[in-house]
Each structure stands twice: as C-alpha cells, then as structure tokens.
C-alpha positions as CSV (number, residue, x, y, z in Angstrom):
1,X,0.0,0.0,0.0
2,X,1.5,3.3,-1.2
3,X,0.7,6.1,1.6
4,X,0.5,9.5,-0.1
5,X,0.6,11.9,3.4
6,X,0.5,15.3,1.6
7,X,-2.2,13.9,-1.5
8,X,-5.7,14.8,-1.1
9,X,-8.4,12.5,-1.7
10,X,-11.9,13.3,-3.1
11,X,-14.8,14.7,-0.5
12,X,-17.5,13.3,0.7
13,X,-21.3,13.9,-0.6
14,X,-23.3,16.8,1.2
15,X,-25.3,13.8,2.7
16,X,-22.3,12.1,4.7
17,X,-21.3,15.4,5.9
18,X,-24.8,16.1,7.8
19,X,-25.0,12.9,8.7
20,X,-21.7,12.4,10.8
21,X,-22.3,16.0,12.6
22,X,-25.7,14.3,13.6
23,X,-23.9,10.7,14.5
24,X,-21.9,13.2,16.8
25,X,-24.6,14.6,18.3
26,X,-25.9,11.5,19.2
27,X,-22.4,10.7,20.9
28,X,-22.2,13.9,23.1
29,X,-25.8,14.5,23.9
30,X,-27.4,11.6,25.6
31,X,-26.0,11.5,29.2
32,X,-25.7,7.8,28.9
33,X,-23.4,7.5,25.6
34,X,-21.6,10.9,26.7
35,X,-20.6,8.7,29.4
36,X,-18.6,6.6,27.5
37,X,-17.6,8.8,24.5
38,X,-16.3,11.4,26.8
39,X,-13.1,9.4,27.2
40,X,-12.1,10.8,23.9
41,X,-12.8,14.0,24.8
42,X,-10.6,13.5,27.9
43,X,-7.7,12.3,26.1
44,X,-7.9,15.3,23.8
45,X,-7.8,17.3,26.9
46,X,-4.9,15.6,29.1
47,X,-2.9,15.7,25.7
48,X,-3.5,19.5,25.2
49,X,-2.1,19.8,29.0
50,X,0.8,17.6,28.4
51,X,1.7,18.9,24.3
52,X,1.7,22.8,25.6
53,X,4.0,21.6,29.0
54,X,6.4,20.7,26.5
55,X,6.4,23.2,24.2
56,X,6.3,25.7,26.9
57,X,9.6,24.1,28.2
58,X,8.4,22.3,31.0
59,X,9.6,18.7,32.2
60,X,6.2,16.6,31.1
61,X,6.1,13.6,34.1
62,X,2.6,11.5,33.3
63,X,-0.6,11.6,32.2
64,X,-3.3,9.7,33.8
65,X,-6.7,9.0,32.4
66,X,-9.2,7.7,34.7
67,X,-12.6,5.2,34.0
68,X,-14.9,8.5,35.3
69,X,-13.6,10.5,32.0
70,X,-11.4,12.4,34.6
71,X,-8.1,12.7,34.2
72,X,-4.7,14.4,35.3
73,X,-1.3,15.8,33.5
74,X,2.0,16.6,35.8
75,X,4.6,18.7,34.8
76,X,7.1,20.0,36.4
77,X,8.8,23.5,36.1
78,X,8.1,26.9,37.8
79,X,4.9,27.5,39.4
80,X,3.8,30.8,38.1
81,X,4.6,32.2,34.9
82,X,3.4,32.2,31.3
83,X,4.3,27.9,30.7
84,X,2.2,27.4,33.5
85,X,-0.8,29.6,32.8
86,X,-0.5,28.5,29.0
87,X,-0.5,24.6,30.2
88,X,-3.3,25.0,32.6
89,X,-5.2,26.7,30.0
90,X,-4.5,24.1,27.0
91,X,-7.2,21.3,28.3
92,X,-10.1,22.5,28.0
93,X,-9.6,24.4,24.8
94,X,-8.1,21.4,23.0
95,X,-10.2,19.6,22.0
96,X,-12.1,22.3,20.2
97,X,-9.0,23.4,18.9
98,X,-8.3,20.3,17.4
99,X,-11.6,19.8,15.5
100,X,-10.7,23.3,14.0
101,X,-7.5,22.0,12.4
102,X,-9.1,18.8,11.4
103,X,-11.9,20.7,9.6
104,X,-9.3,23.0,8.2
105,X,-7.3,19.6,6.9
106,X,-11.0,18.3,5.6
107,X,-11.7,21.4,3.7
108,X,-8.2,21.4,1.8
109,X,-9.3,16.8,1.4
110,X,-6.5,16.0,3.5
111,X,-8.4,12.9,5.5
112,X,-4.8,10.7,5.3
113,X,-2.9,13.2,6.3
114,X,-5.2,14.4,9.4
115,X,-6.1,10.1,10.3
116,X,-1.7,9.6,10.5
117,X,-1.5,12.7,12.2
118,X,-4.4,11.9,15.1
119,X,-2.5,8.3,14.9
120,X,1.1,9.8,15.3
121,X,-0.1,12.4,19.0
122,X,-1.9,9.2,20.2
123,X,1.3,7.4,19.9
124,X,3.0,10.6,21.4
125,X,0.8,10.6,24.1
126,X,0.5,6.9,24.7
127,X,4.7,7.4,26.0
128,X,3.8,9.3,28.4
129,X,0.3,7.8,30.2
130,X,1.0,6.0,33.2
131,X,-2.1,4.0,34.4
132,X,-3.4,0.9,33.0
133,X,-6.8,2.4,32.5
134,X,-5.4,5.2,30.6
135,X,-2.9,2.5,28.5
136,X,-6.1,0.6,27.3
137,X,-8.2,3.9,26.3
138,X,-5.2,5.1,24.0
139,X,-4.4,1.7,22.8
140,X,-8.3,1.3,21.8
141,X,-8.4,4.6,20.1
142,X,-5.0,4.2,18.6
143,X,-5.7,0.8,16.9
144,X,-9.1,2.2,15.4
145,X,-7.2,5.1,13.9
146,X,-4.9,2.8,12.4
147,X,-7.1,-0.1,11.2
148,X,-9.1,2.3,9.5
149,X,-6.0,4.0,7.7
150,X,-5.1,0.8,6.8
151,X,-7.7,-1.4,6.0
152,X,-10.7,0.5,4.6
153,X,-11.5,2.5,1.5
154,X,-11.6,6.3,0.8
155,X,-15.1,6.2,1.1
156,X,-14.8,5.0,5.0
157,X,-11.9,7.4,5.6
158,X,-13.7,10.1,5.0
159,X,-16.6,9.5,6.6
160,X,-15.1,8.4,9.6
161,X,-12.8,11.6,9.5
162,X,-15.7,13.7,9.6
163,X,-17.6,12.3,12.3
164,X,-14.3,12.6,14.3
165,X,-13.7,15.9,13.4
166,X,-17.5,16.7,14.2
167,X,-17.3,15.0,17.5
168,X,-14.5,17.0,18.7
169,X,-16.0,20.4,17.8
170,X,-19.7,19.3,19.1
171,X,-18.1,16.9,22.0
172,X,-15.5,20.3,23.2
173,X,-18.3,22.2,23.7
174,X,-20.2,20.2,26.8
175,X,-17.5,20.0,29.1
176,X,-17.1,24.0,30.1
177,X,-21.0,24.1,30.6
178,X,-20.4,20.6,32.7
179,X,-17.7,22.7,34.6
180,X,-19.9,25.9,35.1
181,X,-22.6,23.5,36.4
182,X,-20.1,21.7,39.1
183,X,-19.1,25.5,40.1
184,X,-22.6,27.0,40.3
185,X,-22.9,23.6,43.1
186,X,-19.8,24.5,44.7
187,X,-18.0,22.0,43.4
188,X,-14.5,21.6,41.2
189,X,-12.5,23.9,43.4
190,X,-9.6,23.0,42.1
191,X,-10.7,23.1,38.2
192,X,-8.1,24.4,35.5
193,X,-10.2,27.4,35.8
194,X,-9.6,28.2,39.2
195,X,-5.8,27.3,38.9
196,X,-5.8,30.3,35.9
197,X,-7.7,32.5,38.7
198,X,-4.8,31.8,41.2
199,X,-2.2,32.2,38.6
200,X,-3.5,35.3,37.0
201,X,-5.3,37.1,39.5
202,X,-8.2,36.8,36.7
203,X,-11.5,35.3,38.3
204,X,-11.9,31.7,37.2
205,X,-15.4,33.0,35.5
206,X,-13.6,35.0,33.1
207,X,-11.8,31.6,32.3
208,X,-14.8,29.8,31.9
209,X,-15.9,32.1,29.6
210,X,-12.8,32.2,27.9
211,X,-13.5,28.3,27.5
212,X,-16.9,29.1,26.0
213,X,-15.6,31.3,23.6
214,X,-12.6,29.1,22.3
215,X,-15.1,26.0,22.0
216,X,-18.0,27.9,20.3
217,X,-16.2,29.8,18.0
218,X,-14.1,27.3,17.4
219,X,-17.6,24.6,16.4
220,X,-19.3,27.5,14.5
221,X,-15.8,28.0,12.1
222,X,-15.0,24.8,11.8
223,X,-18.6,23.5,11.0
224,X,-18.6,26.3,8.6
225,X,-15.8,24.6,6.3
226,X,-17.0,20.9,7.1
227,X,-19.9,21.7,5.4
228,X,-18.5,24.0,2.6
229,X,-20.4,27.1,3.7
C-alpha cells in the first residue's frame, strides 16, 4: 500500500457530511453514551495539558486517564509564569481546537494526512500515560485510527474523518458548561479554571468564559468549512 501523506483524496457527498455532525450529536448529547464517548474527549484534553507543558519548556512527568472521564497531567517547572498559565489553560480548549485544524485539513481533502496525524499524537501521548486504564483507552483509540488507515476505502476514511472531526467540535463544547454547572454547586474547586484565577489574578469566571468562547467559535468556524459554507 502506497501512503501519499501530503495527497488529497476526493470529499465526501453533502449527505455524509450532515449525517456524521448528527452521529456526533448522538455521541455527546445523551447523558448515557456521553458517558462513554467522553473518554475521547478526555484524552484530547490531558494531551492538550501535556503537548503545551512541552512546548512551553516544561519537564512533562505523566498523564493519567481515569474510568470517570477524569483525568490528570503533571509537569514540572516553575509554578507561576506564562508555561504554567498556558499549560493550565490548553485542556479544555483542546479539544475544540483540534476539530478546527481537522476541519481546516478536511476542507483542503487532506483525511490521510489528518487520520496519520491523530494516529502519530496518540502514539506521542500513549509514551507518556501512566495508568493501566489510561494505556487501554489510548491503545483502543490508537488501533481504530490505524485499522481504519489501513484497511478500509476512501469512502470510509472520509466518513469516519468527519464524524471525528465533528465530534471533537460538538463533544468540546459540553465540558465548560459541565464545569460551570459543578461551580454554580460548589464543586471543582480545584478546576483548571480556578488554577488560571490563582495564577492570573483573573477570576476563574472570566476563564470559563474564555472556554466558551474558544469552543463555540471554534464549532461554528470549523462547521462552517466541514460543510463547505
């Protein structure tokens, strides 16, 4: 099999485009699938932690992912300062910001390029988890990734492309509001929103709505090019 990385492949019909943004709704919106397809969204968010650690300089030391969809990133470097604030703030935004560069790859019909490159962080971040529950989830979501690359037609590619793609812009989304709720009840006191309000001197509301802001502008633009509008 001949991989061509930079190629771009033909895209899908209007039809499978609206169908995998619903097939992501259906994912995020029930309480009891969210459940379960929240661990992607979780691993999208540890890995935003860990990727901005290191390129912020700081010494990345695990990554744990946890069966609740929790999960926790430990760096280690100064305690204050810009690495810190920009690592603190990189979870929650990531995921959101990672459907915006896959729908930016899907608008130029670059689904083998963005599949190797979602294949290639999970293998990055797989290194660095270091719980058996947090292992398996990677391995899982590694080895679809790749069967699909590998063993299935463009047709399935792209399809599957966009419902990832879709489910990481629709799926960023819910977490902020699931944060604001847990804060209106008194609870996540020690949320990456309250860490930027102890850092910056900014209250952690502010950062919630910074989160809201990243993920919703972030689903509008990018659902904007997946559907070629």
């Amino acid at each position: 099999m001949t991989l061509d990385l930079l190629g771009t492949q033909p895209a899908p019909t209007q039809w499978i485009v609206i169908a995998t943004a619903v097939a992501a709704l259906a994912a995020v919106v029930p309480r009891s699938i969210w459940r379960l397809s929240r661990n992607a969204v979780t691993i999208a968010h540890e890995g935003g932690h860990g990727l901005v650690a290191i390129a912020t300089r700081r010494r990345l030391q695990s990554i744990r992912l946890h069966s609740d969809t929790s999960g926790l990133t430990v760096s280690r470097g100064r305690p204050t300062g810009l690495g810190m604030i920009l690592t603190a703030a990189a979870g929650y935004t990531a995921a959101p910001l990672l459907g915006l560069g896959g729908a930016a790859l899907l608008a130029g019909h670059r689904v083998t390029l963005l599949l190797w490159l979602a294949t290639a962080l999970l293998v990055a971040l797989l290194v660095m988890v270091r719980n058996a529950y947090g292992i398996f989830i990677v391995l899982l979501t590694g080895a679809l990734f790749l069967l699909v690359s590998w063993l299935t037609g463009p047709d399935v590619q792209s399809a599957f492309a966009y419902a990832v793609v879709w489910f990481l812009l629709v799926g960023g989304v819910r977490p902020a509001f699931e944060l604001q709720a847990k804060r209106r009840h008194g609870g996540a006191g020690d949320s990456d929103a309250d860490q930027l309000g102890r850092l910056t001197h900014v209250p952690p509301t502010l950062w919630l709505l910074f989160f809201h802001a990243v993920s919703l502008c972030c689903l509008i633009g990018g659902g904007r090019w997946l559907l070629g509008v």
